[in-house]
N, CA, C and O atoms as a CHARMM CRD file, in Angstrom:
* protein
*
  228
    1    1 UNK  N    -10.97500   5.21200 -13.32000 PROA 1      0.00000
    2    1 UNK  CA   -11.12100   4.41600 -12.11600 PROA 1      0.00000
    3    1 UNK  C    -10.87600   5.28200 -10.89200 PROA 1      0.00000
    4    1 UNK  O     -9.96200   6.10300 -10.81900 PROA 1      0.00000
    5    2 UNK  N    -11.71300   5.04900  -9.99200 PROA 2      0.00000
    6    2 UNK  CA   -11.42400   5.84000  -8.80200 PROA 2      0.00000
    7    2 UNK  C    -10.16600   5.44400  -7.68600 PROA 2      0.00000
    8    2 UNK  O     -9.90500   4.38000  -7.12500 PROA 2      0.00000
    9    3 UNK  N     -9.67200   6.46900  -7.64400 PROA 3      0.00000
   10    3 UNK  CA    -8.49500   6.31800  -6.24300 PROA 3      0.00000
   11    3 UNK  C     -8.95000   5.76900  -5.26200 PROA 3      0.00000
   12    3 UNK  O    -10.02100   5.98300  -4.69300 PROA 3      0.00000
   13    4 UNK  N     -7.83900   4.75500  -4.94000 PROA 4      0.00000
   14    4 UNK  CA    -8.22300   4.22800  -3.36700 PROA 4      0.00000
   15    4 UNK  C     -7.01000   4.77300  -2.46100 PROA 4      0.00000
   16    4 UNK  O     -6.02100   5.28000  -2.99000 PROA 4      0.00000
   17    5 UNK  N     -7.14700   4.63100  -0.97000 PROA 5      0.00000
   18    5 UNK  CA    -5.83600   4.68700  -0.21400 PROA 5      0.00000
   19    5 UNK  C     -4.87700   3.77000  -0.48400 PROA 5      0.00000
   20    5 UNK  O     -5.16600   2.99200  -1.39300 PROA 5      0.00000
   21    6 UNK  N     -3.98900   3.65100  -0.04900 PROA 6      0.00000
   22    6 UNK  CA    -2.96500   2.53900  -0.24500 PROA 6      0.00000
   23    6 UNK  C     -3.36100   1.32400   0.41100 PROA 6      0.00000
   24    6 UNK  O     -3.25000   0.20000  -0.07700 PROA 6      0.00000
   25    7 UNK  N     -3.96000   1.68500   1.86200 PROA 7      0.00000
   26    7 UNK  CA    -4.08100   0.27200   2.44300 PROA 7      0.00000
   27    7 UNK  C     -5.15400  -0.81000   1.55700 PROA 7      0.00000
   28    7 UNK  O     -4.99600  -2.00300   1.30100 PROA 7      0.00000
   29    8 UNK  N     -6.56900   0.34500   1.12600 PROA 8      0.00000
   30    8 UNK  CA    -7.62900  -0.69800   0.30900 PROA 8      0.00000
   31    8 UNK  C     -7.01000  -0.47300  -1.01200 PROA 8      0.00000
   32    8 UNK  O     -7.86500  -0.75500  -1.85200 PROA 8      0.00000
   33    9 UNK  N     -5.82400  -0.06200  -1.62900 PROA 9      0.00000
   34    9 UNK  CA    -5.43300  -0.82100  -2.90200 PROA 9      0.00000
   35    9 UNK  C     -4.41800  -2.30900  -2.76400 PROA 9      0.00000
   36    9 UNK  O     -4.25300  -3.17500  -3.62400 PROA 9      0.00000
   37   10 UNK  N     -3.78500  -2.22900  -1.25200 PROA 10     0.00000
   38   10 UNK  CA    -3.23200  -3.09000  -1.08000 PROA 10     0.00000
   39   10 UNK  C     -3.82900  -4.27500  -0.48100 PROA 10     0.00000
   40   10 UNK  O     -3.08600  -5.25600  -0.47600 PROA 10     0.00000
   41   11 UNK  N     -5.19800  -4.45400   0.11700 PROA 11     0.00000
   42   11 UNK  CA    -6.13100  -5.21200   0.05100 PROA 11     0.00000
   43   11 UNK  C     -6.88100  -6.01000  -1.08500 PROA 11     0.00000
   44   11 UNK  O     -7.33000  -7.15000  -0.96900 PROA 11     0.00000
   45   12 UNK  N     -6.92900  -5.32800  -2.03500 PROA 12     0.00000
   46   12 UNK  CA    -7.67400  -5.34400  -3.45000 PROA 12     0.00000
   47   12 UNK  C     -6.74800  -6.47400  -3.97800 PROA 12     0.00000
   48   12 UNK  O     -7.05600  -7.65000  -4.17500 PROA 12     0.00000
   49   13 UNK  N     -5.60700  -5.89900  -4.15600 PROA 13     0.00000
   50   13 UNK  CA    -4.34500  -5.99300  -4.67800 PROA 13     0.00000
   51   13 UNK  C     -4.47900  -8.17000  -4.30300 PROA 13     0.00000
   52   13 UNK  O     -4.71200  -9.14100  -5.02300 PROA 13     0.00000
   53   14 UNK  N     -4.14200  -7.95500  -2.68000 PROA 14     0.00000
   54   14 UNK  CA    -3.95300  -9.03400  -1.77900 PROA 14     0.00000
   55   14 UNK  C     -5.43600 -10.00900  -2.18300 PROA 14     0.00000
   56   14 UNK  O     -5.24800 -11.22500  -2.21800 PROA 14     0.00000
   57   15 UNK  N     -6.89400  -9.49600  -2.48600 PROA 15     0.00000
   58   15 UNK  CA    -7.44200 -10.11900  -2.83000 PROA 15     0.00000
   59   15 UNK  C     -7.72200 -10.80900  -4.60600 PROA 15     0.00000
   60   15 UNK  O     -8.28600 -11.84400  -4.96200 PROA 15     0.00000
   61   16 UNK  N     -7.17500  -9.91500  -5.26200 PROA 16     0.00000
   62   16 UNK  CA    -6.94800 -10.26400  -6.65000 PROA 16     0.00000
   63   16 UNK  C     -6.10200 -11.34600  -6.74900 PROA 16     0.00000
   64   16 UNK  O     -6.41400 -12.21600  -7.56200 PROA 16     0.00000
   65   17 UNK  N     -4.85600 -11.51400  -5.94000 PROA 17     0.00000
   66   17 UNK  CA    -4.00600 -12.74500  -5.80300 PROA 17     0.00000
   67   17 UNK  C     -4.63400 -13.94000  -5.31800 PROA 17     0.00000
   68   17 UNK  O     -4.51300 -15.02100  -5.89300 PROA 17     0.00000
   69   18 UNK  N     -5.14400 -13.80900  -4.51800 PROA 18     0.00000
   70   18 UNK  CA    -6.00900 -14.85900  -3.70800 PROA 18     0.00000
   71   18 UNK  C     -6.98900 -15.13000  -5.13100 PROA 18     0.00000
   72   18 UNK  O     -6.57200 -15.94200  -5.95700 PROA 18     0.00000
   73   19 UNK  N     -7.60300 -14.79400  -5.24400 PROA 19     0.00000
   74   19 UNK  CA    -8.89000 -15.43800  -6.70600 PROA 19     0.00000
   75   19 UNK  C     -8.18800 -15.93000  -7.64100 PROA 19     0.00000
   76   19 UNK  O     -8.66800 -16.92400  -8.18600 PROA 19     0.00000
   77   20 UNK  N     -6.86300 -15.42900  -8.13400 PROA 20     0.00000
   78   20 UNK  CA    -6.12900 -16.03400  -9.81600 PROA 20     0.00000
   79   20 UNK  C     -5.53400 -17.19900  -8.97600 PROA 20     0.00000
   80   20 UNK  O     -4.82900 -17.90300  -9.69900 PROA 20     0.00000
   81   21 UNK  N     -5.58800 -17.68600  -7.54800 PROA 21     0.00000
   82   21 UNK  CA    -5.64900 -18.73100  -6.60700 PROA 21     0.00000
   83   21 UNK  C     -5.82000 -19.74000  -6.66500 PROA 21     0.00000
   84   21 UNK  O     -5.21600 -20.81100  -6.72200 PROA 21     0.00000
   85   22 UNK  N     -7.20400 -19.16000  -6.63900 PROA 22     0.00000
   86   22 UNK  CA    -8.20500 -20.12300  -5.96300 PROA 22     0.00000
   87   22 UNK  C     -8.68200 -20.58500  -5.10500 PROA 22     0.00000
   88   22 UNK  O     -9.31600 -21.63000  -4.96000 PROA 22     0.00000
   89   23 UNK  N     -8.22200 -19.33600  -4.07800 PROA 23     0.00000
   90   23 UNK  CA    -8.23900 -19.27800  -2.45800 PROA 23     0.00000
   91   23 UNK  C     -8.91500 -18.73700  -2.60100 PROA 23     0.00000
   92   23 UNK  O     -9.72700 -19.65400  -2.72800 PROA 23     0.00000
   93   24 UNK  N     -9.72000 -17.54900  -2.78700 PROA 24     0.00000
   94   24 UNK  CA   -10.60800 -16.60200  -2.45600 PROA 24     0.00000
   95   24 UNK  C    -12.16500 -17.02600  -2.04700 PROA 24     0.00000
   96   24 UNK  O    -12.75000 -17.55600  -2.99100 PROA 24     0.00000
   97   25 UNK  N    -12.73000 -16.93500  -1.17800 PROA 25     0.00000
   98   25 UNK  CA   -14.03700 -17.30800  -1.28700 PROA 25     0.00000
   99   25 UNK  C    -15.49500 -16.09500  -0.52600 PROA 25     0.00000
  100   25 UNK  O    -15.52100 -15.33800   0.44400 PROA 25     0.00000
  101   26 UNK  N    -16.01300 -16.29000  -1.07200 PROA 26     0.00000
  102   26 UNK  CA   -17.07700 -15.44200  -0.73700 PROA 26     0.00000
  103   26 UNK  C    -18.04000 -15.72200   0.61600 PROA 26     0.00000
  104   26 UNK  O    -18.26500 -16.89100   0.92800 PROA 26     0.00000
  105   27 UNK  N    -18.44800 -14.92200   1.19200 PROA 27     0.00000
  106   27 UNK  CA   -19.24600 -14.82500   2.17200 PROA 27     0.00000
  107   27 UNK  C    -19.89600 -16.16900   2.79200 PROA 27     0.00000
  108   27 UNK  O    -19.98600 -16.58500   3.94700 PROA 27     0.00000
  109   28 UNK  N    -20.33400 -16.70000   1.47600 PROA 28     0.00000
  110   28 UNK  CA   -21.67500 -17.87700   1.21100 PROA 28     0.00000
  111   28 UNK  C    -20.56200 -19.09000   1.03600 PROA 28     0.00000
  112   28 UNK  O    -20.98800 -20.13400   0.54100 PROA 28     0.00000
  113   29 UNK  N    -18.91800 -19.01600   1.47300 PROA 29     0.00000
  114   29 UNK  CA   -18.30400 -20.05900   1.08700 PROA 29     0.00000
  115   29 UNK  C    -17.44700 -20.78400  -0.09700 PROA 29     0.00000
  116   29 UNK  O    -16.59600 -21.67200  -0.05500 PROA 29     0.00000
  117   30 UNK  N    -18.15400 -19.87000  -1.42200 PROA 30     0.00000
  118   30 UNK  CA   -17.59200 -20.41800  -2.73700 PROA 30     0.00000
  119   30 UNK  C    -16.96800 -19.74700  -3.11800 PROA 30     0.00000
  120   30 UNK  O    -16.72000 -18.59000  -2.77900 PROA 30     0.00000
  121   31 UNK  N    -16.39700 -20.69900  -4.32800 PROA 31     0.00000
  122   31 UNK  CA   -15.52000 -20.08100  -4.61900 PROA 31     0.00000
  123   31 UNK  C    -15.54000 -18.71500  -5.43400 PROA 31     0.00000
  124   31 UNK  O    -16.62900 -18.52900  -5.97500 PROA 31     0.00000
  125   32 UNK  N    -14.48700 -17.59700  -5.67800 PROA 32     0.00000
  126   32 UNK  CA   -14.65400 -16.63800  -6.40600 PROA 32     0.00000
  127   32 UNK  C    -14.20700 -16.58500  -7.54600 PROA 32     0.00000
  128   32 UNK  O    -13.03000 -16.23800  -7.64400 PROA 32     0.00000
  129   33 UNK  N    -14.83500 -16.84700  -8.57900 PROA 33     0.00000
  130   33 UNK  CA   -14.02000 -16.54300  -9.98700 PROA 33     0.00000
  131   33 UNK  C    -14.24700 -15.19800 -10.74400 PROA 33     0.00000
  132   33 UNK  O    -13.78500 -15.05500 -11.87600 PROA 33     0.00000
  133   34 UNK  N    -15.24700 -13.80600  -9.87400 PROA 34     0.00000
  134   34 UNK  CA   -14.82600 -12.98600 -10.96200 PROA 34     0.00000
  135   34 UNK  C    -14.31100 -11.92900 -10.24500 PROA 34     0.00000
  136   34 UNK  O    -14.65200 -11.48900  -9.14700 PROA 34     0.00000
  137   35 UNK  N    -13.19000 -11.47500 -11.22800 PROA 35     0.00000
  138   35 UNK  CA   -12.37500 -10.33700 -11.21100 PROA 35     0.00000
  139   35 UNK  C    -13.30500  -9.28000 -10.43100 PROA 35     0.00000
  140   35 UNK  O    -12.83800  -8.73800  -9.42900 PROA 35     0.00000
  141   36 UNK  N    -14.45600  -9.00900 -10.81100 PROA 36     0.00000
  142   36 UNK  CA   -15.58500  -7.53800  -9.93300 PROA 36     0.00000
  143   36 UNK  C    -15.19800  -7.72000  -8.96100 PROA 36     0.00000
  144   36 UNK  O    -14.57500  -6.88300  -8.30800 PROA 36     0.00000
  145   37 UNK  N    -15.58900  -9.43100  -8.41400 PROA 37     0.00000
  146   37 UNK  CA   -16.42700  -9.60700  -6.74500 PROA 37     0.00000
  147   37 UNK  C    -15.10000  -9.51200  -6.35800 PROA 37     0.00000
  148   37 UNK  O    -14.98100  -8.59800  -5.54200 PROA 37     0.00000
  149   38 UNK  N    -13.58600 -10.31800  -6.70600 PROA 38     0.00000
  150   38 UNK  CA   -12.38200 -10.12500  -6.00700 PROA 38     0.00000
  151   38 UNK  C    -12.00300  -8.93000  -5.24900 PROA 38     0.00000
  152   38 UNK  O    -11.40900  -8.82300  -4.17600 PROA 38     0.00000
  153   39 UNK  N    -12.61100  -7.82400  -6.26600 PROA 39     0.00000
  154   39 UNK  CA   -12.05400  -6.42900  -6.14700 PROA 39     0.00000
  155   39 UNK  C    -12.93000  -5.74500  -5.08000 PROA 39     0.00000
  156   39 UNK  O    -12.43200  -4.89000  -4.34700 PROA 39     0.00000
  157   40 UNK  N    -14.61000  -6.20800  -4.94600 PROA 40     0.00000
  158   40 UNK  CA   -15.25900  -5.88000  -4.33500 PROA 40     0.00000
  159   40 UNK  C    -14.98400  -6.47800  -2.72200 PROA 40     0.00000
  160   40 UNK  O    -15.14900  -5.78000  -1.72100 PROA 40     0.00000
  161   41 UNK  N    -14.54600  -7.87100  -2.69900 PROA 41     0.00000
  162   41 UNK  CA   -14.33200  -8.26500  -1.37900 PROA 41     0.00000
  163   41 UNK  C    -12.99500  -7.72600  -0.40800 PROA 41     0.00000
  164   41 UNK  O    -12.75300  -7.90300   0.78600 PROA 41     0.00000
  165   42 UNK  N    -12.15400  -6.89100  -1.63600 PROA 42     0.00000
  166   42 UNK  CA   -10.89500  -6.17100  -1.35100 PROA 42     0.00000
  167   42 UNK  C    -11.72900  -5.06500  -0.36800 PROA 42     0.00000
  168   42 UNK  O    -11.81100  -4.85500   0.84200 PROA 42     0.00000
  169   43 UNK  N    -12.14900  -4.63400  -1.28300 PROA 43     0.00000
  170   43 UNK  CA   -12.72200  -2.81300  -0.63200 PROA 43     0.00000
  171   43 UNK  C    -13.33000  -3.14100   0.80600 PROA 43     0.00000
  172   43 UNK  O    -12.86000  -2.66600   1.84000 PROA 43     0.00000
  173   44 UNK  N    -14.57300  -4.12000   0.75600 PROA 44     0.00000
  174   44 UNK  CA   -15.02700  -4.49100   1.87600 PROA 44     0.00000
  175   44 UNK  C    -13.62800  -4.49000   2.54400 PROA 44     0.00000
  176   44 UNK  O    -13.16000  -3.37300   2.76700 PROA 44     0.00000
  177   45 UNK  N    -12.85500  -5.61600   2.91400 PROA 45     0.00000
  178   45 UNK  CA   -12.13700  -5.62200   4.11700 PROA 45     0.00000
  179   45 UNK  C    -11.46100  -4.49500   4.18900 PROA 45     0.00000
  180   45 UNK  O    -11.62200  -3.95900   5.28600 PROA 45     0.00000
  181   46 UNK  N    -11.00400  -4.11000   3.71600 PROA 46     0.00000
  182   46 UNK  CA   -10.62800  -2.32000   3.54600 PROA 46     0.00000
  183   46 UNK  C    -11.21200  -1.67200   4.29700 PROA 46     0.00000
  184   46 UNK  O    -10.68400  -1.22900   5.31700 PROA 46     0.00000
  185   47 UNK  N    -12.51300  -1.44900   3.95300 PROA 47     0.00000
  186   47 UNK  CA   -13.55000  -0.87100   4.51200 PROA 47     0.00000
  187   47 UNK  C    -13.59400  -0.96500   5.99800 PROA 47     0.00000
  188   47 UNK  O    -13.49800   0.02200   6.72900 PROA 47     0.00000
  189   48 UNK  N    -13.78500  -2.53500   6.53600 PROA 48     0.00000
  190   48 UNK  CA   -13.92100  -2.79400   7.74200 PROA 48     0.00000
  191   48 UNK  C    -12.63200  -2.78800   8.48500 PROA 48     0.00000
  192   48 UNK  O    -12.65700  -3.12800   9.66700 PROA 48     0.00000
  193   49 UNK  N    -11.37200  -2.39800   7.86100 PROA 49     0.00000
  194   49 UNK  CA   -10.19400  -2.16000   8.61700 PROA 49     0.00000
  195   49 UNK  C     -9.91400  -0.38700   8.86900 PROA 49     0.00000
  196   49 UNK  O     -8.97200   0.16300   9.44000 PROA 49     0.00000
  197   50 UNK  N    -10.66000  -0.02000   8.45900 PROA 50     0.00000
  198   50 UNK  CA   -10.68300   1.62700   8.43400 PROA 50     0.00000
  199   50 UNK  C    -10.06900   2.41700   7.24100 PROA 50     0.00000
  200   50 UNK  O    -10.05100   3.64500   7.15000 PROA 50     0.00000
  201   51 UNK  N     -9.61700   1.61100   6.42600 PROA 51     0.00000
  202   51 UNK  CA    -8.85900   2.61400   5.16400 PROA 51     0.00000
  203   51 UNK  C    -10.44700   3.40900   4.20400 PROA 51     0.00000
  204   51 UNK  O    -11.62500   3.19300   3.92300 PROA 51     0.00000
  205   52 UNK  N     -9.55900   4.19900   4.08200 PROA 52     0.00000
  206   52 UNK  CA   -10.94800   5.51600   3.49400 PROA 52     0.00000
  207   52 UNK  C    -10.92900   4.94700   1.36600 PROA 52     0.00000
  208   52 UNK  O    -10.15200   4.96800   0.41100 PROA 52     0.00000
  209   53 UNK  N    -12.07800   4.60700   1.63400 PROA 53     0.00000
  210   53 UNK  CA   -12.77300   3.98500   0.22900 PROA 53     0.00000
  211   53 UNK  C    -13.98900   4.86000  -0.00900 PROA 53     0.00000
  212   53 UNK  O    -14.88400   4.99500   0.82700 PROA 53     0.00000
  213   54 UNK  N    -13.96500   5.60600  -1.51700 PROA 54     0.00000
  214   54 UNK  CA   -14.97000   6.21200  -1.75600 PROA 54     0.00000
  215   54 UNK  C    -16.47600   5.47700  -2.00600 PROA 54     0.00000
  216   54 UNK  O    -16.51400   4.47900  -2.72500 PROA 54     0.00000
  217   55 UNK  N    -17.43900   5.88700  -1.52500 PROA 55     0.00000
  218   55 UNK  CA   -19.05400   5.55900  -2.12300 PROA 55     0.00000
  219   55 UNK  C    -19.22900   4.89100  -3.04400 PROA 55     0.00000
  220   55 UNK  O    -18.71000   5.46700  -4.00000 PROA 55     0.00000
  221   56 UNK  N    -19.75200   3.80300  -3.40500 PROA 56     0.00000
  222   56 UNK  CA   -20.40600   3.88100  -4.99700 PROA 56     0.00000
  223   56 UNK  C    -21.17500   4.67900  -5.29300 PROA 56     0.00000
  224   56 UNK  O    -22.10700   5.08100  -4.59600 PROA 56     0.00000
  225   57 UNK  N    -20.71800   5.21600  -7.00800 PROA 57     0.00000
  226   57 UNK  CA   -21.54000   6.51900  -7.00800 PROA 57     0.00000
  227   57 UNK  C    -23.52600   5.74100  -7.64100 PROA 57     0.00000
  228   57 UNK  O    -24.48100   6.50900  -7.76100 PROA 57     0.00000
């Protein structure tokens, strides 16, 4: 698995809690039930807060 910074593992982290929730929701409103997209909506805000997240390769 690839390294993240701390801030987008602690995002990830913060969004993985939110989905085993049932708070989490996606873009389009619904709800999130899989583990990927949780992890994926982590990185995004990560992303858009400035913490350094590698490429998909």
């Amino acid at each position: 698995m690839a390294k993240y910074s701390k801030k987008a593992s602690e995002k990830v982290g913060e969004a993985l809690h939110e989905q085993k929730e049932g708070k989490l929701k996606s873009g389009s409103g619904k709800k999130v039930t899989s583990k990927k997209q949780a992890i994926a909506i982590g990185l995004s805000e990560a992303k858009k807060e400035g913490a350094k997240v590698p490429k998909k390769d």
